[in-house]
N, C-alpha and C positions, 0 to 999 in steps of 0.2 A: 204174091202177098207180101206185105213190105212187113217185115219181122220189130213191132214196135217195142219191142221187150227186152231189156241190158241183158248181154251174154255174161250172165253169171259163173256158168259153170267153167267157161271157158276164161275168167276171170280176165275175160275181158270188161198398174202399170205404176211400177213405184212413178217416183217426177223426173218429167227428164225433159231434155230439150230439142226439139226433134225438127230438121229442116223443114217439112210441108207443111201446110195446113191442115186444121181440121176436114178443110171441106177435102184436099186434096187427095184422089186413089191413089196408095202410093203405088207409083206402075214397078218398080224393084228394087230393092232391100241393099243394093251394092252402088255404088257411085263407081263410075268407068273408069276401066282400067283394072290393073291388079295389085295385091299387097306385095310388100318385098318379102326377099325370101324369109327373112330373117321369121317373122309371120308367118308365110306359108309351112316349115319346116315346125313351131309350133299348133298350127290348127289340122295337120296334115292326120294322116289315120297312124295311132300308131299302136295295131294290132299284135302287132309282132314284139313290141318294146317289153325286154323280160323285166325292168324293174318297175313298168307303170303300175305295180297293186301295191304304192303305199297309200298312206292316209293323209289328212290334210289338218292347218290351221294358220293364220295369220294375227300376232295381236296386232299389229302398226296402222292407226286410220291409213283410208285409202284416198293418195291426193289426187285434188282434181283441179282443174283450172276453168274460171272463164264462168258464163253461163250456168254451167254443170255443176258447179262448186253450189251457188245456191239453190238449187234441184236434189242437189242429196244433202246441205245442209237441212233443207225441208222436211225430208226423209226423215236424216235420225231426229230431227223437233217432236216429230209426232211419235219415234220410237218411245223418242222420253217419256210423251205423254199418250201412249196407247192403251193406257189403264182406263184413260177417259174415255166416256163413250163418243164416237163424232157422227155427225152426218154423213149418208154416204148417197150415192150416184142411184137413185131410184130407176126401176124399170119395170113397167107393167109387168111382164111377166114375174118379178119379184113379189110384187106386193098382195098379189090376188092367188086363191088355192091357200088358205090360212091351214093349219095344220088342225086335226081333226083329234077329240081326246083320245088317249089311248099312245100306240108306240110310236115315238119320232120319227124312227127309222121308215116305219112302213108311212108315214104321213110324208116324209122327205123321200122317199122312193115315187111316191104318187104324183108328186109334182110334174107339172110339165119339160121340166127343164129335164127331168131322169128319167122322161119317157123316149125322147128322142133314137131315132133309130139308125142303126149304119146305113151306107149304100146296102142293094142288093148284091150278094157277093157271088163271085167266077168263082170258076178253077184254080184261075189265078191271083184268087183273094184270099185263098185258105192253104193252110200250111200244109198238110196231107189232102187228096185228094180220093178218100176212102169210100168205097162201094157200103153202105149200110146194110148192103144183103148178103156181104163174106162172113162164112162163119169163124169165131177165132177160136184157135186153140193152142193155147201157152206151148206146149211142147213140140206140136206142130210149127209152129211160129221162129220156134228158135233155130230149125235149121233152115227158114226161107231166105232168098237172097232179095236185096233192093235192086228195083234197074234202073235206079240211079236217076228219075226225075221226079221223087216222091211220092209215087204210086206204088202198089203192091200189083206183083204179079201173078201169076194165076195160084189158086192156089184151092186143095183139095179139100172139102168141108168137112175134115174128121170128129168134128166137135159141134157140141149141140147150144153154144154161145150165139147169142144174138149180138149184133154192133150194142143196144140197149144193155144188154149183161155184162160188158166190157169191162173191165176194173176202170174203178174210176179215175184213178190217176193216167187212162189212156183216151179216157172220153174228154177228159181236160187236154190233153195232148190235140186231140182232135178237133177239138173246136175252137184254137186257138186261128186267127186270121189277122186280114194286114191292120186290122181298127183296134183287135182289142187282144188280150189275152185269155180272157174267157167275158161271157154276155152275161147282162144286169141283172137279171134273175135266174141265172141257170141251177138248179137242182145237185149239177154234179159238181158244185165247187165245197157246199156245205156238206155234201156225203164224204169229200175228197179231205177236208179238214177233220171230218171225225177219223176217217181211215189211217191217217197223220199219230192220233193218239191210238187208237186201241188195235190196230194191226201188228200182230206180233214181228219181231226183228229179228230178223235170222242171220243177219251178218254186219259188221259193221267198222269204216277202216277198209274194206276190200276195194285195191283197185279199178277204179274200170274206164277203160281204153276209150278216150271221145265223150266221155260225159260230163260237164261243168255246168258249174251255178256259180254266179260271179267269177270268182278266178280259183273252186276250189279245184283238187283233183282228189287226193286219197284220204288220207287225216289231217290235210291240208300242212304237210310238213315244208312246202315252199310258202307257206303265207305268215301273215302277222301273228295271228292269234288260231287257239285249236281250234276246230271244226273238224266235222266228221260225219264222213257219210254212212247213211245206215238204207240198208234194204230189207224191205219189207214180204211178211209171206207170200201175196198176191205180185209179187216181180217192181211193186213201185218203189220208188228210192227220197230222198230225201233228206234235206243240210241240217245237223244237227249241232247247234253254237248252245252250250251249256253256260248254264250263270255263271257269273263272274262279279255280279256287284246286287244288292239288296233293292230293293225298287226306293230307298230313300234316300239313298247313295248320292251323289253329285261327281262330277268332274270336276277336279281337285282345280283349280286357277289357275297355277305353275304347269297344267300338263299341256302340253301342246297337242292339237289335234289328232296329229299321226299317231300318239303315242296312248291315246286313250285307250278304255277297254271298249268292247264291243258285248253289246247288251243283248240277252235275249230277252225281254222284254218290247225294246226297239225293234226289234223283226218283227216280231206279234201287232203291235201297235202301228207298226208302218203299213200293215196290209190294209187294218180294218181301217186306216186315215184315206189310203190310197181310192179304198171303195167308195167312202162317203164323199170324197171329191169328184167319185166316176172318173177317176182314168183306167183306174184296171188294167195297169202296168207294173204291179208285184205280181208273184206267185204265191198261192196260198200260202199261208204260217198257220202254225197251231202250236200251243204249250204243251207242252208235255214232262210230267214226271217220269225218270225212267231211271230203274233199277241198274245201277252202274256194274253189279257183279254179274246178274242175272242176262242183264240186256246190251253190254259193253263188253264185261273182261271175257265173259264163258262166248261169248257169239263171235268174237275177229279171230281174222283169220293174220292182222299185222303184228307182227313179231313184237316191231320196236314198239308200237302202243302197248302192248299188253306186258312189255319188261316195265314199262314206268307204272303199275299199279304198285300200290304199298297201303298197308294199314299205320293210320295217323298214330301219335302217344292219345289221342283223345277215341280212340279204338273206331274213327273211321272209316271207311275207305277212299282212296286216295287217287287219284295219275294226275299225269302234266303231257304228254304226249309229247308232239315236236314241232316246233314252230320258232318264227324268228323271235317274238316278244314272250313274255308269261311263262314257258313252256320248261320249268324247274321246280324242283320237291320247294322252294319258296312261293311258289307261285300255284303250287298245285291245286287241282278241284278237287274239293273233298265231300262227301255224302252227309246225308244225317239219318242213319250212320250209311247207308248206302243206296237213299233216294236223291238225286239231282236234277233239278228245274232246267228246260232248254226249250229252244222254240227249234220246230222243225218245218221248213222252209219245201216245199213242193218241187220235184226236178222238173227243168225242162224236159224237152227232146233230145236225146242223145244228139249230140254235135256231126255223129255220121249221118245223120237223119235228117235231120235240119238246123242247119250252118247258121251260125252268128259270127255278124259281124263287128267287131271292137273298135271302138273310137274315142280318141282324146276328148274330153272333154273342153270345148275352149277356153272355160273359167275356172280350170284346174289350177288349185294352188300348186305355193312354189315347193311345198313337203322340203322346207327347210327352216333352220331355227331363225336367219337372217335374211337372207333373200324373197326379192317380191317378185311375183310373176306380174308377167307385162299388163296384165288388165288391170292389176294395182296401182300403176304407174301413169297408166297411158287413160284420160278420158275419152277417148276415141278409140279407141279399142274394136269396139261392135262393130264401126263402119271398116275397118277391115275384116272382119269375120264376115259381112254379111257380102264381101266380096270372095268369100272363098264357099266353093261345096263341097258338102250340102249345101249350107245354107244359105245362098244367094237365091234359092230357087224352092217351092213347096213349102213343107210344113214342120222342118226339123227345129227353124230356131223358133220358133211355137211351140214345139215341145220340150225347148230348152228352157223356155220359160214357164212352163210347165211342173218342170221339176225342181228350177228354184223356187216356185211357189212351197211346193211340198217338202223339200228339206227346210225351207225356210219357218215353216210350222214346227217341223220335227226339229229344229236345232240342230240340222245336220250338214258342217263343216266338208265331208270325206266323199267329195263327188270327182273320183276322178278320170273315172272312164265311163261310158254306158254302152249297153249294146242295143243290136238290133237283128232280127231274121233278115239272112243271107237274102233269100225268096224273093221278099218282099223291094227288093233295093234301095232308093234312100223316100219313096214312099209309105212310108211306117210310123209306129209309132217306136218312143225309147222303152225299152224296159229297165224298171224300175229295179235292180236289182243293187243288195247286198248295203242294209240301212242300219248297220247294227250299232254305229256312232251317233245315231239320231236318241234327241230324248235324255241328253247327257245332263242340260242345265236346265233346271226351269226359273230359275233367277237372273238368268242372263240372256237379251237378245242379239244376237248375232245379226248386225244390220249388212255387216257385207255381203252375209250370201243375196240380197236380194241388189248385187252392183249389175248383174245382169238384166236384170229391169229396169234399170236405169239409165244404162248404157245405153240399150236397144228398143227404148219406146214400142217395144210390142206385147200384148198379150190375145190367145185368144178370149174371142168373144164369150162364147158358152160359158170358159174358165171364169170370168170376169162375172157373170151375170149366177155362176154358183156359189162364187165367193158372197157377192154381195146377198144372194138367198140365207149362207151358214152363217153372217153376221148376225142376222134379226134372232130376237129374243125367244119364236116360235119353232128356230129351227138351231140352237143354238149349237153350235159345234162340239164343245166339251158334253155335253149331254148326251149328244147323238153319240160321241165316240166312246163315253159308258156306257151305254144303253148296248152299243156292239160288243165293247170287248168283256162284259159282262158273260157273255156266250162261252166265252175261253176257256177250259179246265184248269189255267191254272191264275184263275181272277180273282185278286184286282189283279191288273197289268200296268197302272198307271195309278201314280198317286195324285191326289188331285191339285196340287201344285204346279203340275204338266198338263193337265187337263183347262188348269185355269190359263198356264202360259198356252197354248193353242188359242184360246180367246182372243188374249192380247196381242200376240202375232198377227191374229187374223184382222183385228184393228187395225193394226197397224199398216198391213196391204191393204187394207181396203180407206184409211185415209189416206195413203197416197194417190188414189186414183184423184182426189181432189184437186191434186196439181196438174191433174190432165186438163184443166178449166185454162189455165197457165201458159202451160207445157205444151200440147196440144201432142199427149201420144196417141196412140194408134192403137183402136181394139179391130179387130181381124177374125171374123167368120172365116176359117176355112175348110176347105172339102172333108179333110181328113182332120174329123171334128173329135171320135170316139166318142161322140157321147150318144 
């Protein structure tokens, strides 16, 4: 029986200009030969590198040369004028299935486009390979061993659990496969979000040995900013990034990327954005008010978190914990007087359970005040990436573009690693983790994050034909996205200044595809669609 339960006790296509034709397949994404090192030694996997979890930002336009230059001159044209409405690239399946009175969501769910269904999935399409007929039982469970190919071994039915009775943060575990993170209407993600708020917290701060969500570990005392993990009665765990700025707050002009804060708001809002584009590559979020004395200071069992509590002169309550940025009596989170706002972010699988794998991002910035990284510099860029793997081969630079779509909505600068299931090898999708710099401006469009679209004339196709679906006025983006995050305990989560920049943005991608008329890029069906 494979023990799915932390050992607590043992504390343990914008414009671009692309060599083929429209009419042409293109038969491979790399022109012969290989990049220099210089290239391979950045696009290389760098899992192991301890200082890749900074942040990003670039103010310096990015130069291009040639062709190229008026492909993104184009670009930002229509940045400027995204406010206006344009024409965009009609498609049957767009224009027909009008939305029905009543809720967006469910009228935008009905669609064609978000019925579409995975392959039929193997053994070796799903992350655990779990018997639905073993019974579980938590305390049984904790001293079972794994043998080691993601199966459970035998194991004695002391408990009267059904696979259906499971906690729900294990049935999310479970149904997690190589297309998606969880499926488009599944039951146990909205049980799994409530469980997130009203599940009592019994520890919080406690290390445990193999378990991460983006690059935390304990109170996140190697990372930028505090975070903290809290465990739940029912054995599930989950990131908890408390406020730090007001939901009308902006990112200051002067602040550089790397150095911003990290919003829990933008964790909340990145889920419910992620859902309505159908990639279902976050893990759940949910807001959550929670009692800092009651459900923080009296529950950890870490030392050093619990010496930085203090009562404010404003007879708050108070800590800063430990971290490289914020994490001082200047800096500190304070209650009112000792309730504080955070989004709590769903764990993966335990890392001994099931292995991810970390990877540079290729259009990582340079997380420096003066230096540019090489895709700033170099308009060609892509065709060496598309000569290195992954992505010479399958569907990873697809879903790299993928996720500059969605930072690119989000305003999200801070992409600089992503990972993927170990399992699944480099046939997967990215998951989308750790957006809490998203969401910062809504006065401001950030046109370079979409240099990867530009660069590499691909998008997928479904992507492309949902975008152009959340432009029309019947399914309009910012509505769908209050109409969701309305659900939230602690809504609004977005003030509609961000709600209207999501519009604009989304303009804004979907007037570039009109330089595909141009440009002649490339949309791409492929296998491993998720949708």
């Amino acid at each position: 029986m494979i023990d799915l339960l932390p050992k607590l006790e043992r504390h343990s296509n914008s414009g671009c200009s692309c060599s083929h034709s429209p009419s042409e397949e293109p038969q491979s994404w790399g022109k012969q030969g290989w990049p220099n090192k210089h290239t391979l030694r950045i696009l290389q996997d760098f899992s192991n590198e301890p200082s890749s979890n900074v942040s990003s930002h670039s103010l310096e336009r990015i130069p291009v040369t040639g062709d190229k230059t008026q492909s993104v001159k184009r670009l930002e044209h229509y940045g400027q004028r995204g406010d206006r409405k344009r024409p965009f690239i009609q498609d049957a399946t767009v224009t027909k299935n009008m939305p029905v009175k009543g809720s967006r969501l469910s009228a935008l769910y009905d669609h064609p486009l978000y019925k579409r269904s995975p392959p039929p999935l193997t053994d070796e399409d799903t992350l655990f390979n779990v018997n639905t007929d073993i019974r579980f039982d938590p305390k049984a469970a904790e001293d079972q061993e794994w043998n080691g190919e993601g199966t459970m071994d035998e194991f004695s039915p002391t408990g009267e659990l059904t696979a259906d009775s499971y906690p729900n943060w294990l049935r999310f575990h479970i149904g997690i496969n190589r297309y998606e993170l969880y499926s488009r209407h599944n039951p146990v993600i909205d049980a799994l979000l409530k469980d997130l708020v009203t599940q009592r917290i019994t520890s919080v701060g406690e290390s445990d040995r193999g378990r991460k969500l983006d690059d935390e570990r304990t109170m996140k005392s190697g990372g930028t900013q505090l975070k903290l993990i809290m465990t739940f009665q029912n054995y599930g765990q989950a990131l908890f990034k408390p406020m730090k700025q007001t939901r009308e707050q902006e990112t200051p002009p002067d602040f550089f990327y790397f150095s911003d804060f990290e919003r829990h708001n933008a964790e909340i809002a990145a889920f419910h954005l992620d859902k309505i584009l159908d990639f279902r590559r976050v893990p759940p979020v949910a807001g959550r008010l929670v009692n800092m004395t009651k459900e923080i200071r009296d529950v950890t069992r870490d030392k050093k978190l619990w010496r930085t509590f203090f009562i404010s002169p404003a007879n708050n309550v108070c800590f800063y914990g430990e971290c490289s940025y914020y994490c001082s009596t200047e800096h500190a989170l304070c209650g009112k007087p000792d309730q504080i706002e955070g989004s709590l972010a769903a764990f993966l699988p335990d890392l001994a359970l099931a292995k991810r794998k970390t990877w540079r991002n290729p259009w990582r910035r340079s997380y420096h005040k003066r230096k540019k990284a090489e895709w700033e510099v170099d308009p060609d860029y892509c065709e060496e990436v598309k000569q290195t793997p992954p992505y010479d081969s399958g569907t990873r630079l697809l879903d790299i573009m993928d996720m500059t779509i969605f930072d690119f909505l989000m305003g999200n600068m801070d992409r600089h690693h992503y990972e993927t299931f170990e399992k699944f090898g480099n046939e997967t999708f990215i998951i989308h983790l750790d957006n809490g710099r998203g969401f910062g401006k809504h006065s401001h469009d950030e046109m370079s994050i979409l240099v990867p679209l530009t660069q590499c004339c691909r998008v997928r196709k479904s992507t492309h034909l949902r975008l152009q679906l959340l432009a029309k006025e019947e399914y309009k983006l910012s509505m769908l996205m209050a109409e969701s995050l309305v659900r939230d305990r602690l809504s609004p989560i977005l003030i509609q200044p961000h709600l209207d920049a999501m519009d604009r943005r989304l303009r804004q991608v979907c007037a570039s595809y009109m330089i595909i008329l141009v440009d002649f890029c490339v949309f791409l069906t492929a296998p491993i669609d998720g949708a």
